[in-house]
Steps between C-alpha positions, in 0.01 A plus 500: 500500500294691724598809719476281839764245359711797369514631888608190639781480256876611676665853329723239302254312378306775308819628422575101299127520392492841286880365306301163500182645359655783292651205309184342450320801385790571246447107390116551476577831274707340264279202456245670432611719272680206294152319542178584672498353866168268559401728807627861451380600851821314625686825359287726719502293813878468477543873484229552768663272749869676411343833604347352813873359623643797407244690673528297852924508473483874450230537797764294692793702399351841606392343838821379542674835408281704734571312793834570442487855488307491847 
């Protein structure tokens, strides 16, 4: 998923999406360490887009917080 779609996405949505993909990552980890995976670089594009929903929800939630305090 690329940054532009993660913008579009509503604060609820990425907020589904990371328990949604958090589960997936912790499926991918298990998996593979039961069995190797065919394409390992599912692991690191999992965590990758976890960290880039995270990072647009937490952008949101300080720009939410400072208008508040204005």
């Amino acid at each position: 998923m690329k940054q532009n779609i993660v913008n579009d996405l509503t604060t609820d949505e990425i907020r589904d999406r990371i328990a949604e993909e958090r589960a997936n990552y912790t499926k991918l980890k298990m998996s593979h360490a039961v069995s190797p995976i065919e394409n390992p670089l599912k692991i690191r594009s999992s965590r990758r887009l976890i960290a880039r929903l995270e990072t647009e929800f937490k952008k949101r939630a300080m720009a939410s917080s400072s208008e508040t305090k204005k």
